[in-house]
mmCIF file of the N, C-alpha and C atoms, coordinates in Angstrom:
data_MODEL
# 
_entry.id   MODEL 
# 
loop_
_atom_site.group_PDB 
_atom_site.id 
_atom_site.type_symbol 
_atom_site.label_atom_id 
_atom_site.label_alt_id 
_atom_site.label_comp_id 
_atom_site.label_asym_id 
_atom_site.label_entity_id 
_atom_site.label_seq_id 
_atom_site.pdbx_PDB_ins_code 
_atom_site.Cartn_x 
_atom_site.Cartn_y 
_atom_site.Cartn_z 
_atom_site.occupancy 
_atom_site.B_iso_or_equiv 
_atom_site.pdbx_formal_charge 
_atom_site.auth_seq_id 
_atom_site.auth_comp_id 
_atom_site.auth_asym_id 
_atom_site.auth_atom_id 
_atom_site.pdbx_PDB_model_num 
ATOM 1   N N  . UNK A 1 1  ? 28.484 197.447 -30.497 1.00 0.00 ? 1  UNK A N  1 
ATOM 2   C CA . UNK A 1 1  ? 28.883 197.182 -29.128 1.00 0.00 ? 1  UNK A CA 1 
ATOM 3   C C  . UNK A 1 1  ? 29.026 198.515 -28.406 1.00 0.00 ? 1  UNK A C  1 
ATOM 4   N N  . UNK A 1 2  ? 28.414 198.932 -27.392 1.00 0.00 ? 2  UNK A N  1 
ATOM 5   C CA . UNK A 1 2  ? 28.368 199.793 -26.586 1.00 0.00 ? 2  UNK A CA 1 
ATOM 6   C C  . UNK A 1 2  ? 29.372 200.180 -25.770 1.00 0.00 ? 2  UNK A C  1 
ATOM 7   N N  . UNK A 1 3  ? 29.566 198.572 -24.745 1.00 0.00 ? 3  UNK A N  1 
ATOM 8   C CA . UNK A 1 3  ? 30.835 198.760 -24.163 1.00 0.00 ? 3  UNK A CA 1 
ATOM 9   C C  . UNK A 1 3  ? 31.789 197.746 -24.613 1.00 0.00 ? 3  UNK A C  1 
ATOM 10  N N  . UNK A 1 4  ? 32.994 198.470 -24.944 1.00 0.00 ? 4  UNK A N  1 
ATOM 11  C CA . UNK A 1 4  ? 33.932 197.662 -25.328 1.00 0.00 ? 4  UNK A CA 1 
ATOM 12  C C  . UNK A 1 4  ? 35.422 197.789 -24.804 1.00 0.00 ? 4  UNK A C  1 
ATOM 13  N N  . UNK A 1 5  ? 35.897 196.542 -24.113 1.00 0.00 ? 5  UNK A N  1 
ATOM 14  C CA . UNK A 1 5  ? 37.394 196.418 -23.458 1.00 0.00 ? 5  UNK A CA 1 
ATOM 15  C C  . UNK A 1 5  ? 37.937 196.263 -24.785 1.00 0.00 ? 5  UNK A C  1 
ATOM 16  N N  . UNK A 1 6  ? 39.596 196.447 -24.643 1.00 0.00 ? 6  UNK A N  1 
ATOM 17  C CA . UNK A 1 6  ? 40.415 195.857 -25.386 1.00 0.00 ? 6  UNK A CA 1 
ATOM 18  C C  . UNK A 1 6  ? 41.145 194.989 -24.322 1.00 0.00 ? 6  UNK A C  1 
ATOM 19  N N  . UNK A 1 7  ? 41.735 194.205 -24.942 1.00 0.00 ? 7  UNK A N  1 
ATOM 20  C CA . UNK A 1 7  ? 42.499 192.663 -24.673 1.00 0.00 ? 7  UNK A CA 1 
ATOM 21  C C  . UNK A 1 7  ? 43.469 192.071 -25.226 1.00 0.00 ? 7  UNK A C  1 
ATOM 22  N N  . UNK A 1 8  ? 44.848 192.388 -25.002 1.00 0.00 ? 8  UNK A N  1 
ATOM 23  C CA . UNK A 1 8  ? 45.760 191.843 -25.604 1.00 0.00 ? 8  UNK A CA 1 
ATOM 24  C C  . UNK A 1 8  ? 46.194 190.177 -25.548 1.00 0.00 ? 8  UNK A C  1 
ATOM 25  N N  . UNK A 1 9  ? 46.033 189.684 -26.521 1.00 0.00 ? 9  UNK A N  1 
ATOM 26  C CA . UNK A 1 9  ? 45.940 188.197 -26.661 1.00 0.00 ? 9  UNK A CA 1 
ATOM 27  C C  . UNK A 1 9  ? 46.719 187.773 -27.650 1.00 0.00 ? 9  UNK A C  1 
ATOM 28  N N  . UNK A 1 10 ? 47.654 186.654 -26.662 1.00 0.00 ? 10 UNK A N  1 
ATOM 29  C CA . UNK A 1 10 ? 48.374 186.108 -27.504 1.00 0.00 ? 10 UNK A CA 1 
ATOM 30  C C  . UNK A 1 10 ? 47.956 184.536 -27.935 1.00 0.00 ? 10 UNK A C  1 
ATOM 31  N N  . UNK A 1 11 ? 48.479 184.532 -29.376 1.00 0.00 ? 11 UNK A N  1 
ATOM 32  C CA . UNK A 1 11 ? 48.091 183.388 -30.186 1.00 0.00 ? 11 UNK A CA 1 
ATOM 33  C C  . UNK A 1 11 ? 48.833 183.035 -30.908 1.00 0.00 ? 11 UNK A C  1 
ATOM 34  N N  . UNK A 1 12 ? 49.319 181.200 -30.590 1.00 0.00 ? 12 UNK A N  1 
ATOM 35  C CA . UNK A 1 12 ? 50.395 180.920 -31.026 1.00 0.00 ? 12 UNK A CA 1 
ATOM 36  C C  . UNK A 1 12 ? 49.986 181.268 -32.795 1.00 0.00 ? 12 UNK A C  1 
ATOM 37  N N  . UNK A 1 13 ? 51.636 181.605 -33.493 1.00 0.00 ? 13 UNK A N  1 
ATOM 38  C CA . UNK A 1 13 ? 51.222 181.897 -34.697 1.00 0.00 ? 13 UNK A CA 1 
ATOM 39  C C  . UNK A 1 13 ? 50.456 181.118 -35.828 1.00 0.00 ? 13 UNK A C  1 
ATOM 40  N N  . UNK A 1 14 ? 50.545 179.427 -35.503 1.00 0.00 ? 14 UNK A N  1 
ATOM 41  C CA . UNK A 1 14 ? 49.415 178.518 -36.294 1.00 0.00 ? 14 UNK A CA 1 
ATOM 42  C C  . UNK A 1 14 ? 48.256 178.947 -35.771 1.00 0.00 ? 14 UNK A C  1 
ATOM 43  N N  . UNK A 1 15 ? 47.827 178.823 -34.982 1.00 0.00 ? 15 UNK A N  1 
ATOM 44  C CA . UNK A 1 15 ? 45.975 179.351 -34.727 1.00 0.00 ? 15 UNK A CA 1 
ATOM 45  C C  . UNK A 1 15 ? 45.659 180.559 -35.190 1.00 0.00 ? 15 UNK A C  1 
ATOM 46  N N  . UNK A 1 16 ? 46.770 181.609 -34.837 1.00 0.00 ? 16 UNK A N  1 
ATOM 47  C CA . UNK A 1 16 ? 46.468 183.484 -35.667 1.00 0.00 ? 16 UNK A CA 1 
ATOM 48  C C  . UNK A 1 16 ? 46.009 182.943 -36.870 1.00 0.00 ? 16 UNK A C  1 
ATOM 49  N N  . UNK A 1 17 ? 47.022 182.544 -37.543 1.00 0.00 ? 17 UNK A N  1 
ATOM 50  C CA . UNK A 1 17 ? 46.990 182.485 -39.097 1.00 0.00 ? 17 UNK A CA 1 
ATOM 51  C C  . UNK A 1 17 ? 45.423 181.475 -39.458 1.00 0.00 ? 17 UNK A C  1 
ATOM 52  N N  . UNK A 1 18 ? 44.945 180.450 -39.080 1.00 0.00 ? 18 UNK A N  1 
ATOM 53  C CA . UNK A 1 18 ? 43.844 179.644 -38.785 1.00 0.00 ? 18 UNK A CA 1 
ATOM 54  C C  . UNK A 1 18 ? 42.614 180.711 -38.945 1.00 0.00 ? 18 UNK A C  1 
ATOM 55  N N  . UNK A 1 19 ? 42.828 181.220 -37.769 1.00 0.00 ? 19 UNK A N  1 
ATOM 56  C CA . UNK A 1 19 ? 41.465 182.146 -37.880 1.00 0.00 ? 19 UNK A CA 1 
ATOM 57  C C  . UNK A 1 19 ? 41.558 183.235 -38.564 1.00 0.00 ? 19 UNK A C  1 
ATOM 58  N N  . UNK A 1 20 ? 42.447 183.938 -39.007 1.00 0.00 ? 20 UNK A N  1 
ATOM 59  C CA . UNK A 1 20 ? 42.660 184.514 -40.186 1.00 0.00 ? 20 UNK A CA 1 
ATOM 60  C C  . UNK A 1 20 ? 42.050 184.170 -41.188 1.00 0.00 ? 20 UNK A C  1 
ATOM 61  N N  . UNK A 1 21 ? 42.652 182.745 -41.800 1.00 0.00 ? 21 UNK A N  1 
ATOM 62  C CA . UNK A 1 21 ? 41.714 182.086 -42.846 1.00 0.00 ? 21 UNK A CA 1 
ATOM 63  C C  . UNK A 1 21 ? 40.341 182.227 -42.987 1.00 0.00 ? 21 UNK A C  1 
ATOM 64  N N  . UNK A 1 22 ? 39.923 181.627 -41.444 1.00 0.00 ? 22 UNK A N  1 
ATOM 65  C CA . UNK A 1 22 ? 38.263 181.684 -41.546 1.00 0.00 ? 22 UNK A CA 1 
ATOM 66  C C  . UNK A 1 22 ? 37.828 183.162 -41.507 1.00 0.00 ? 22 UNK A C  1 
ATOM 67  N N  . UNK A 1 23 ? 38.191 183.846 -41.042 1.00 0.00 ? 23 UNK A N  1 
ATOM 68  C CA . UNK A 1 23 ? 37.423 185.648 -41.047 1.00 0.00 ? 23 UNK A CA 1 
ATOM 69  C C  . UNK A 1 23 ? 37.492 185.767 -42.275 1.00 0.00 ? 23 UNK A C  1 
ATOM 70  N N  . UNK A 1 24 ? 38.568 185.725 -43.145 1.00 0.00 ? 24 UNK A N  1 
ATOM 71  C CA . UNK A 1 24 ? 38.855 186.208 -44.514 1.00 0.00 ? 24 UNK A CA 1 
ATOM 72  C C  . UNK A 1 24 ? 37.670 185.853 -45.208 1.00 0.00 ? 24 UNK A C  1 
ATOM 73  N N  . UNK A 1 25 ? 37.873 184.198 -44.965 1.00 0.00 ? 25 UNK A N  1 
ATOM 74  C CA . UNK A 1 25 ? 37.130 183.033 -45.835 1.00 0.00 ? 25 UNK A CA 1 
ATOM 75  C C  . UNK A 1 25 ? 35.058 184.063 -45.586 1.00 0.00 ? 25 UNK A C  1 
ATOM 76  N N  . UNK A 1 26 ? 34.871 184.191 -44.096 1.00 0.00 ? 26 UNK A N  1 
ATOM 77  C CA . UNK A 1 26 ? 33.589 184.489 -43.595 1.00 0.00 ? 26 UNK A CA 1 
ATOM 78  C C  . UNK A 1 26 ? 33.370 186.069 -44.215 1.00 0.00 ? 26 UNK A C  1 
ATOM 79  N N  . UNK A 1 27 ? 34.699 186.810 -44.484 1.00 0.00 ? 27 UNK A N  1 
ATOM 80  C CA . UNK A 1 27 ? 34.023 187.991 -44.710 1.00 0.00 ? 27 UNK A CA 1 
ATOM 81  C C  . UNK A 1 27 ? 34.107 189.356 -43.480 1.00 0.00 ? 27 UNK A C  1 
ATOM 82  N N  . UNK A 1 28 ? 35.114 188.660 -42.387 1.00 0.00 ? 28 UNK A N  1 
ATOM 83  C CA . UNK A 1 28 ? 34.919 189.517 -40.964 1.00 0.00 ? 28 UNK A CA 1 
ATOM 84  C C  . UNK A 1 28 ? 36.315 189.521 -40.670 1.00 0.00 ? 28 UNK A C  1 
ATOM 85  N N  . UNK A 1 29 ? 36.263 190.839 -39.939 1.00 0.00 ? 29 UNK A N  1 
ATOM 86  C CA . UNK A 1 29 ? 37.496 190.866 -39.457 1.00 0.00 ? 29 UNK A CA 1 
ATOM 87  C C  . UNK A 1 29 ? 37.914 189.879 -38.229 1.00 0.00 ? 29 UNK A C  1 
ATOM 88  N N  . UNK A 1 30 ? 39.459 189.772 -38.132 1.00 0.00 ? 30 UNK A N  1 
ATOM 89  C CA . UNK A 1 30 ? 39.854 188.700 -37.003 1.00 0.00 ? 30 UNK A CA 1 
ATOM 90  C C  . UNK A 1 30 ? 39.288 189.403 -36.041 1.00 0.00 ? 30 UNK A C  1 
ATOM 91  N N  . UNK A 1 31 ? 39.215 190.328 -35.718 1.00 0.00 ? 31 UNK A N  1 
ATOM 92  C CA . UNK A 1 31 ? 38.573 190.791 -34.140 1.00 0.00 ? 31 UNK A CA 1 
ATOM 93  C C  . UNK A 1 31 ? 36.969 190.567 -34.219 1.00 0.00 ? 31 UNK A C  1 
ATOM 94  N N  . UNK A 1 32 ? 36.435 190.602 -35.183 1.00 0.00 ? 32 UNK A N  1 
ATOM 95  C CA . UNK A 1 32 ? 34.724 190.325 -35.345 1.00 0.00 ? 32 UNK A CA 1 
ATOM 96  C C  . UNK A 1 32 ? 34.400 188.634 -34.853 1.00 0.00 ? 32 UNK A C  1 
ATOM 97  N N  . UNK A 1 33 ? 35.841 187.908 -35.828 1.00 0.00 ? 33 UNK A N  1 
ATOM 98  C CA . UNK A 1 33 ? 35.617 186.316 -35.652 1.00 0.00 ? 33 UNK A CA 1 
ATOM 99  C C  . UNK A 1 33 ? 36.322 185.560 -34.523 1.00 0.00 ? 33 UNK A C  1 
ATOM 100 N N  . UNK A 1 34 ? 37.201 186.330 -33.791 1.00 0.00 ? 34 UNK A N  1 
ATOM 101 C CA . UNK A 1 34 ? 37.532 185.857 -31.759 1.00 0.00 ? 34 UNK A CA 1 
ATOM 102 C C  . UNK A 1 34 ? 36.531 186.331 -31.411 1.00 0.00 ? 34 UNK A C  1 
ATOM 103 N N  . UNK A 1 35 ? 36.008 187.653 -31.261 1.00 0.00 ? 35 UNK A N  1 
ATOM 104 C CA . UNK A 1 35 ? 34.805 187.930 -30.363 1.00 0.00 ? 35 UNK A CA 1 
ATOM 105 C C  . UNK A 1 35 ? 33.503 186.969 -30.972 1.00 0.00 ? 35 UNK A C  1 
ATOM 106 N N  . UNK A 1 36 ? 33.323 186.517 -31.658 1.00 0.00 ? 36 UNK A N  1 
ATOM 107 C CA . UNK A 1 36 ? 32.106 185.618 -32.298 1.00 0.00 ? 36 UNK A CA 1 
ATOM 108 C C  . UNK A 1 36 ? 32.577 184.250 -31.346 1.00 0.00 ? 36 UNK A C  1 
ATOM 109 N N  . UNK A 1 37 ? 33.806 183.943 -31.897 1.00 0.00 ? 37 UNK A N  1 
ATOM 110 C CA . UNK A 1 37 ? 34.129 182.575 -31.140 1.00 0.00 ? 37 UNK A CA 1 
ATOM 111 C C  . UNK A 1 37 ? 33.938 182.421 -29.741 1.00 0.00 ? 37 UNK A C  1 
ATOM 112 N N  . UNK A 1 38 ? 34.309 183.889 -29.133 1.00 0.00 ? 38 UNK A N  1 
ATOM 113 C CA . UNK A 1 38 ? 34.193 183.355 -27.622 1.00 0.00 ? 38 UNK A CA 1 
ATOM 114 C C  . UNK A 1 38 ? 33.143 183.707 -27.209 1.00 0.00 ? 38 UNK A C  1 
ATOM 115 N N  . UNK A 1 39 ? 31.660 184.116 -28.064 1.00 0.00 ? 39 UNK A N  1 
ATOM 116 C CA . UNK A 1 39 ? 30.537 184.322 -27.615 1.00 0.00 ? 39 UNK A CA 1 
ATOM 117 C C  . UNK A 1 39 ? 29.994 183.091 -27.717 1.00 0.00 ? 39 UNK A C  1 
ATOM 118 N N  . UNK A 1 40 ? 30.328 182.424 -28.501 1.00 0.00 ? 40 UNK A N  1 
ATOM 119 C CA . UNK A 1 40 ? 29.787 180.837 -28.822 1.00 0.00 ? 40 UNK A CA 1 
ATOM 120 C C  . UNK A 1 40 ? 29.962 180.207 -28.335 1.00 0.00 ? 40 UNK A C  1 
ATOM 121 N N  . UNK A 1 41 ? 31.398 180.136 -27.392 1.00 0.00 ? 41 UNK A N  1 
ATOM 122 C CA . UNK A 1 41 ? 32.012 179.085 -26.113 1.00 0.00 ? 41 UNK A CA 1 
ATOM 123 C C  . UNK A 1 41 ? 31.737 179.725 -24.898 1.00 0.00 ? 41 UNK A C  1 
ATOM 124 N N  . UNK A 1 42 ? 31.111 181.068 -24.412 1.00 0.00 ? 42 UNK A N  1 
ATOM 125 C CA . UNK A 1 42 ? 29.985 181.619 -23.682 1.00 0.00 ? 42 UNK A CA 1 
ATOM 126 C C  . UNK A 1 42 ? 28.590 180.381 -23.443 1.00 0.00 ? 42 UNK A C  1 
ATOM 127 N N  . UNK A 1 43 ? 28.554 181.180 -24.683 1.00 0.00 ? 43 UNK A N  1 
ATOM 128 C CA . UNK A 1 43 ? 26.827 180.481 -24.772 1.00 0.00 ? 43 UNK A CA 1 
ATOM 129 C C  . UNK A 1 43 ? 26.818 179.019 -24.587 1.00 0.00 ? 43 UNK A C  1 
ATOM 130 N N  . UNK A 1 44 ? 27.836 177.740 -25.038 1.00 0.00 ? 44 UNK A N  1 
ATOM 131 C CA . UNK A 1 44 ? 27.894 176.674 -25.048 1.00 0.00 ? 44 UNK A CA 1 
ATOM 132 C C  . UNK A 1 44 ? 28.211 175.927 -23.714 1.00 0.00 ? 44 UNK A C  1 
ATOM 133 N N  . UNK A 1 45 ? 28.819 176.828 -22.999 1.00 0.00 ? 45 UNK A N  1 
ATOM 134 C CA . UNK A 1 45 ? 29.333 176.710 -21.475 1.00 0.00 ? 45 UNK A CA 1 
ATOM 135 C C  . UNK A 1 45 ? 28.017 176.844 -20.853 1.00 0.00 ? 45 UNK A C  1 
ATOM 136 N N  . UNK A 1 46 ? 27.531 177.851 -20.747 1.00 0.00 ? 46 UNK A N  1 
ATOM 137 C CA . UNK A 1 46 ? 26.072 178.401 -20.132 1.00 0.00 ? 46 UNK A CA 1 
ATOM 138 C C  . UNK A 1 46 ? 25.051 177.115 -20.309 1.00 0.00 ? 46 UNK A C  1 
ATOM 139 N N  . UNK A 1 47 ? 25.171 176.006 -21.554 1.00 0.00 ? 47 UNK A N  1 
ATOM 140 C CA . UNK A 1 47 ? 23.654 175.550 -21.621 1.00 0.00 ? 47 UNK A CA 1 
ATOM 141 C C  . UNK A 1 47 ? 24.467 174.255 -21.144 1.00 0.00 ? 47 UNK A C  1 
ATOM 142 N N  . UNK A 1 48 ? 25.747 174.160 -21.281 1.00 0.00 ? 48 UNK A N  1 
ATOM 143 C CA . UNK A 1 48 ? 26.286 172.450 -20.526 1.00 0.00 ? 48 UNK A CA 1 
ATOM 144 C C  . UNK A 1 48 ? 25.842 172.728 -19.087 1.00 0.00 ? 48 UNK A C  1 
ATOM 145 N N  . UNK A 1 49 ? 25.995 173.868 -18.407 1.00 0.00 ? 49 UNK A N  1 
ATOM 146 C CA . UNK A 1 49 ? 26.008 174.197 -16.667 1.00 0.00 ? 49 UNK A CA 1 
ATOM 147 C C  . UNK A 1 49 ? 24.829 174.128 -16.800 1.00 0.00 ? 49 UNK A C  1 
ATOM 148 N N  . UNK A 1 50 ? 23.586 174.739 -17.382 1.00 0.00 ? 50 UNK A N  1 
ATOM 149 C CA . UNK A 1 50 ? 21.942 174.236 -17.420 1.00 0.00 ? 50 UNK A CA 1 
ATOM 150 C C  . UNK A 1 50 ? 21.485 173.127 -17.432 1.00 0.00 ? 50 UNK A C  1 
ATOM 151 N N  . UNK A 1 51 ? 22.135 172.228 -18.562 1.00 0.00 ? 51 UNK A N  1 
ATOM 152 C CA . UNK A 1 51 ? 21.196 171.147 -18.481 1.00 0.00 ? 51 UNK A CA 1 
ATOM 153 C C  . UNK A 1 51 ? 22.185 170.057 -17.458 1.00 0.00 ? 51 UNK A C  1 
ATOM 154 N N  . UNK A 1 52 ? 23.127 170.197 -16.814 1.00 0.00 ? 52 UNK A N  1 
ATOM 155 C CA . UNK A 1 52 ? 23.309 169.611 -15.187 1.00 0.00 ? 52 UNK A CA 1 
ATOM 156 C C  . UNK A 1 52 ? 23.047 169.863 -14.272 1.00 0.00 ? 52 UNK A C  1 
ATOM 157 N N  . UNK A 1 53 ? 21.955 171.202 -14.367 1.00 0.00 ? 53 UNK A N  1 
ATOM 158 C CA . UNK A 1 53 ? 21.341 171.256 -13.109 1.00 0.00 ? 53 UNK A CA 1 
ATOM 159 C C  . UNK A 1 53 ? 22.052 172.362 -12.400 1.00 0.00 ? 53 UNK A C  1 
ATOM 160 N N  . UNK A 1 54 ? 23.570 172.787 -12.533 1.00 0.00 ? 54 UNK A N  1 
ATOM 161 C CA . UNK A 1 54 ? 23.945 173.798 -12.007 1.00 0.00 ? 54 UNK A CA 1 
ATOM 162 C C  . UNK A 1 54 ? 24.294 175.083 -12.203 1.00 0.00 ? 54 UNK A C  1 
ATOM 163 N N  . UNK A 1 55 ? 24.462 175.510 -11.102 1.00 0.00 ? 55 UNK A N  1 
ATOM 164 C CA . UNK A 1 55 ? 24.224 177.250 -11.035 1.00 0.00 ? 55 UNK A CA 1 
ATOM 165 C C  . UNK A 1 55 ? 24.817 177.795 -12.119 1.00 0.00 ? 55 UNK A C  1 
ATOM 166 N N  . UNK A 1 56 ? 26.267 176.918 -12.738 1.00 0.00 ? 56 UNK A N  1 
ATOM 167 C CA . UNK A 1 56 ? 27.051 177.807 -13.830 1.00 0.00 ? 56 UNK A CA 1 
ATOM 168 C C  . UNK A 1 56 ? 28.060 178.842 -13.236 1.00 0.00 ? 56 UNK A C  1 
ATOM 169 N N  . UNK A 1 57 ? 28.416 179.370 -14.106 1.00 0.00 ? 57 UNK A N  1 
ATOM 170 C CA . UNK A 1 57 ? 29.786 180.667 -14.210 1.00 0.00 ? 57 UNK A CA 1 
ATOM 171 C C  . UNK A 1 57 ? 28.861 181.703 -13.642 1.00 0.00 ? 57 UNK A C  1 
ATOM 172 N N  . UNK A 1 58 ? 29.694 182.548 -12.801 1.00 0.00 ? 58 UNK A N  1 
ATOM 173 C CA . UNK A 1 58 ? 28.931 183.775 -12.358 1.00 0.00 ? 58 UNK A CA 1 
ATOM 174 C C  . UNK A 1 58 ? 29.129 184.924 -13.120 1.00 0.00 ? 58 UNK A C  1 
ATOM 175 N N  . UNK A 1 59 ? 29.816 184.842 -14.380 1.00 0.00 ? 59 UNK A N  1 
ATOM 176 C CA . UNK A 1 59 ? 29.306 185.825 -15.419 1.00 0.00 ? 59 UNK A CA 1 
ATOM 177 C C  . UNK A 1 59 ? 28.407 185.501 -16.342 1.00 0.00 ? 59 UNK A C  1 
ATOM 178 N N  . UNK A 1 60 ? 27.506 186.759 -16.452 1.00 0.00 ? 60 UNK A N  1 
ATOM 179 C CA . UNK A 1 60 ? 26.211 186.959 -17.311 1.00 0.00 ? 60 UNK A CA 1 
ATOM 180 C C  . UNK A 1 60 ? 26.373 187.581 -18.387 1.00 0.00 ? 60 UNK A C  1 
ATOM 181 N N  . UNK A 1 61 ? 25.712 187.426 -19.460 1.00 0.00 ? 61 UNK A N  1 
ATOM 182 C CA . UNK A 1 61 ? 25.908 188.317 -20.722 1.00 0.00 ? 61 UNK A CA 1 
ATOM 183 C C  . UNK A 1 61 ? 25.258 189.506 -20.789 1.00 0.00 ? 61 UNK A C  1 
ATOM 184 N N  . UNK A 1 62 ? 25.942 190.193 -20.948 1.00 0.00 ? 62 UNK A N  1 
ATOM 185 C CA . UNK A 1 62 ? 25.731 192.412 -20.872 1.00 0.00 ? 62 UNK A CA 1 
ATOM 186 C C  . UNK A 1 62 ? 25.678 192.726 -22.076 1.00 0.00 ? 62 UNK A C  1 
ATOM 187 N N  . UNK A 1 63 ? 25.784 192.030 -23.173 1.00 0.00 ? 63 UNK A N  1 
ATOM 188 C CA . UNK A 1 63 ? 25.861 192.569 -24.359 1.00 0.00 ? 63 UNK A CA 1 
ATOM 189 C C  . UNK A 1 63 ? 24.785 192.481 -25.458 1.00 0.00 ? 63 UNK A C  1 
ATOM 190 N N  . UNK A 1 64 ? 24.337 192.686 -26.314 1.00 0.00 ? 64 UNK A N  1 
ATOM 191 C CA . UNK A 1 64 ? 23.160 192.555 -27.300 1.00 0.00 ? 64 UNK A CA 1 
ATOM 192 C C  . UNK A 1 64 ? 22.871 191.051 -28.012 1.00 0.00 ? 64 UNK A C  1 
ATOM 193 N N  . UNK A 1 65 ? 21.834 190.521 -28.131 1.00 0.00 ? 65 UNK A N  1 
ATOM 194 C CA . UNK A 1 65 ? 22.146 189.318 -28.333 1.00 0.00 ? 65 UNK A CA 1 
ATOM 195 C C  . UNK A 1 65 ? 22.064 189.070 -29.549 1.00 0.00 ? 65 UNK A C  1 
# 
């Protein structure tokens, strides 16, 4: 990643611990497997606003695909 914000995010402590599990379980760190997650609810948002025909969110993806 080229450019990168940081983002302080809070998460109630059942979901931390949740995705904890799965990074562990996957092999990635928790910051590898939120930024994965919310590239996926990106991308999943983007093709529901496509296939209705509309314009969508006015953010675009800047990052490597």
């Amino acid at each position: 990643m080229s450019n990168v914000n940081t983002y302080p995010l809070r998460l109630p402590t059942s979901v931390k611990a949740a995705a904890e599990k799965l990074a562990r379980e996957d092999g990635v760190s928790l910051n590898q497997f939120v930024a994965t997650a919310i590239a996926e609810k990106l991308a999943a948002t983007r093709r529901r606003f496509s296939r209705n025909g509309r314009s969508g969110p006015i953010w675009r993806h800047s990052g490597p695909s």
